[in-house]
C-alpha positions as CSV (number, residue, x, y, z in Angstrom):
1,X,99.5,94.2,78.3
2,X,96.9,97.2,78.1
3,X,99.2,100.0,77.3
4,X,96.4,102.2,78.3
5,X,96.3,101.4,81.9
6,X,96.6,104.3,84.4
7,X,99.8,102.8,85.8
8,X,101.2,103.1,82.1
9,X,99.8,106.4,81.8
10,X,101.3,108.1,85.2
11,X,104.5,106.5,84.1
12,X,104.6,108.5,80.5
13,X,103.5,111.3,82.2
14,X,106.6,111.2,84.7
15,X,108.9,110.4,82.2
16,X,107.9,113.8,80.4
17,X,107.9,115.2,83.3
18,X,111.7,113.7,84.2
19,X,112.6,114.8,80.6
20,X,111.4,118.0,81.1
21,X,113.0,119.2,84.3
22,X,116.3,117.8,82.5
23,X,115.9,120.3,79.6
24,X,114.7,123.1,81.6
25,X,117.8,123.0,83.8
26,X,120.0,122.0,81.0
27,X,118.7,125.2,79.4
28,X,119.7,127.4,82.4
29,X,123.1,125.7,82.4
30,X,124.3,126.9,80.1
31,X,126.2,130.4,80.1
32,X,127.1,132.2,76.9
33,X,130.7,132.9,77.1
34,X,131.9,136.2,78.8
35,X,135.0,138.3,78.4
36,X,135.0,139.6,81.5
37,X,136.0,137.7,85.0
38,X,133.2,137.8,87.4
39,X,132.7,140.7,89.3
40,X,134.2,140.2,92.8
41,X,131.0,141.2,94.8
42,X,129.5,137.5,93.5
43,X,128.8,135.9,96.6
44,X,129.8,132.6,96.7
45,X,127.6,129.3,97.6
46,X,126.6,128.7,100.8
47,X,124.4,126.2,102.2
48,X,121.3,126.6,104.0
49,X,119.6,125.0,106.6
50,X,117.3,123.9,103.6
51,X,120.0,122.2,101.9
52,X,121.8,120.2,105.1
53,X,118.0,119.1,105.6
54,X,117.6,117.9,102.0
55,X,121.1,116.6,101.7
56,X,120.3,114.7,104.6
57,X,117.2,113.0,103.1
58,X,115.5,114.8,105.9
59,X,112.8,116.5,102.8
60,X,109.5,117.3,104.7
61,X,111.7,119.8,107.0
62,X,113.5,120.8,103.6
63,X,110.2,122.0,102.4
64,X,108.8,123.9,105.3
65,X,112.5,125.2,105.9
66,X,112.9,126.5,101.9
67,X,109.3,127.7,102.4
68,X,110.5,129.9,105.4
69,X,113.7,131.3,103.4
70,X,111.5,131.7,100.3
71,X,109.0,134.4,102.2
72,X,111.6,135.9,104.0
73,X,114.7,136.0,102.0
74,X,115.2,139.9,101.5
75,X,117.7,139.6,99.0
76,X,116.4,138.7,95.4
77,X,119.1,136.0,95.1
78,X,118.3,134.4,98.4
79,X,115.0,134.0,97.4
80,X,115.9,132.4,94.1
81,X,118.4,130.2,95.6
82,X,115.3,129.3,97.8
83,X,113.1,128.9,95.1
84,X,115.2,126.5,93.4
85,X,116.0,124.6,96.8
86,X,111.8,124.5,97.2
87,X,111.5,122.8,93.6
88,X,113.9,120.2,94.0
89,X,112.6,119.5,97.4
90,X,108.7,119.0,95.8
91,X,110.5,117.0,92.8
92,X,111.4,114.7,95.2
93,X,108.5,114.6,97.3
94,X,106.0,114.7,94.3
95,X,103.6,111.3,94.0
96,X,100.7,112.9,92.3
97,X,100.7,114.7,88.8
98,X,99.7,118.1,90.5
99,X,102.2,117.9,93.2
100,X,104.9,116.7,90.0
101,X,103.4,120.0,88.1
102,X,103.9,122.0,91.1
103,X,107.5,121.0,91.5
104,X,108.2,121.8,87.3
105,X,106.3,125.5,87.5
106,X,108.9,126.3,90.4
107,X,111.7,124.9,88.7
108,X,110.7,127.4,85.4
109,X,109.4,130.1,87.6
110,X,113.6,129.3,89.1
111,X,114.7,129.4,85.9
112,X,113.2,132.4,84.5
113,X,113.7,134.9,88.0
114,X,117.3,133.4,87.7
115,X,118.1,136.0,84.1
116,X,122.1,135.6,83.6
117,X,123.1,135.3,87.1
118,X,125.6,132.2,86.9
119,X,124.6,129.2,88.5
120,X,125.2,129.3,92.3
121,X,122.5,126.5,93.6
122,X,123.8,123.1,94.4
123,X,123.5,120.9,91.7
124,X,122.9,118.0,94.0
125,X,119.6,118.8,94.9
126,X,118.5,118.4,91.7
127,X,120.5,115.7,91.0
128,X,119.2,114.0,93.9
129,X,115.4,114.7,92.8
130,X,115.9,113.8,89.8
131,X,117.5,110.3,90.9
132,X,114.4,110.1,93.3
133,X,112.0,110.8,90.6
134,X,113.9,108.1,88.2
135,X,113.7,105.5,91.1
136,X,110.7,105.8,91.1
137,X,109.6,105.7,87.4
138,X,111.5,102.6,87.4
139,X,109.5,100.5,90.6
140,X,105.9,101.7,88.8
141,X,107.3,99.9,85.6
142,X,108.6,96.8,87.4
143,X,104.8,96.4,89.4
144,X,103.5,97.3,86.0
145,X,105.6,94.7,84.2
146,X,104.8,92.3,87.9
147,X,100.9,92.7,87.9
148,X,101.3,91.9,83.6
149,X,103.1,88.8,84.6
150,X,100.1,88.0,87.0
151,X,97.6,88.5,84.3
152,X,99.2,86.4,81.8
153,X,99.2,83.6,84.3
154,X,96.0,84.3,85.6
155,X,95.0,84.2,81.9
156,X,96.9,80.9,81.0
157,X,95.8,78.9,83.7
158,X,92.2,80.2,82.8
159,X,93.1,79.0,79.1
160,X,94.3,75.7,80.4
161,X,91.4,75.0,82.6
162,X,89.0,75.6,79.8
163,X,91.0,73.4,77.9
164,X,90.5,70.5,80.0
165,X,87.2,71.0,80.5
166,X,86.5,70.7,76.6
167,X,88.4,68.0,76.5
168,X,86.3,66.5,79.8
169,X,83.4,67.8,78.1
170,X,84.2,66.3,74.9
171,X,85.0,62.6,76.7
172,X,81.7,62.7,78.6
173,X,79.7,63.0,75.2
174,X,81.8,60.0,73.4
175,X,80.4,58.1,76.7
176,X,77.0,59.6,76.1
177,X,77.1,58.5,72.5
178,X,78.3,55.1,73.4
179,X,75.6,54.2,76.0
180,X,73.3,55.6,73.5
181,X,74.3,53.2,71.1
182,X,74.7,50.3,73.9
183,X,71.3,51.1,74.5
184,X,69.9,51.4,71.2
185,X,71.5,47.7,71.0
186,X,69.3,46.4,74.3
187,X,66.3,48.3,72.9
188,X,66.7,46.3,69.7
189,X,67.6,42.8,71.2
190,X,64.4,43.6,73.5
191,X,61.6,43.7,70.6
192,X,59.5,40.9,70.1
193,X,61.1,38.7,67.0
């Protein structure tokens, strides 16, 4: 199997990619430890019309509807939350390297905005993305490991072919030598004594 293949090579890249998202939002997990309770003014989760879209599987509305709450979100927390919402909604849409890069830089850009403010977003979303993403990682290595199969076939039924053919090859000059020899015989039994 050519491990260089651009199959094999979009799948290494999504992998890092997977691996990535993982650490970044691992990363932002976790909270140092506080003394203090939070502060009762923390508003609490609520979902968006971006999120009942996404949770419904329902993503290319997710994205134009966290798009829309991204550019008008007046609070700075609404905005992140959409931000976050936007990313996990290109992570699962993503096909393309670019669009998969895309998805990542809002996930950082997420990250980074998001400072020490605990963790509000929905966990699913990226959870769901990510599951997407790993879905898919794992069909382009079972049509990798498919269109192998078909080429070592391919290959060993080319392998056998020429094999019989030397073989049929081989036969036919025997023969040749043979009726050579026959002939050589009449040629000789011919001649004038």
């Amino acid at each position: 199997m050519n491990m260089s293949s651009p199959i094999f090579n979009e799948l290494k890249l999504r992998a890092c990619i997977f691996f990535i998202a993982i650490s970044v939002i691992c990363s932002s997990c976790a909270q140092p430890p506080t003394a203090d309770p939070p502060a009762p003014d923390e508003r609490p989760y609520s979902r968006s019309l971006g999120d009942e879209l996404f949770l419904n599987e329902n993503y290319a509305d997710a994205l134009l509807e966290y798009e829309h709450e991204y550019e008008t979100a007046l609070a700075p927390e609404d905005r992140n939350q959409a931000l976050y919402g936007l990313a996990c909604t290109q992570l699962v849409l993503a096909y393309s390297d670019s669009q998969m890069s895309e998805a990542i830089d809002n996930l950082v850009k997420w990250d980074d905005e998001k400072g020490d403010i605990p963790l509000t977003e929905n966990r699913h979303l990226l959870v769901t993305a990510l599951k997407v993403q790993g879905q898919r990682i794992l069909k382009i290595r079972q049509e990798q490991s498919h269109i192998a199969k078909q080429k070592n076939n391919v290959i060993a039924n080319q392998r056998k072919k020429i094999t019989q053919m030397a073989n049929t090859v081989d036969n036919l000059q025997k023969q040749l030598e043979e009726l050579e020899a026959i002939d050589e015989t009449l040629q000789e039994k011919k001649k004038p004594l």
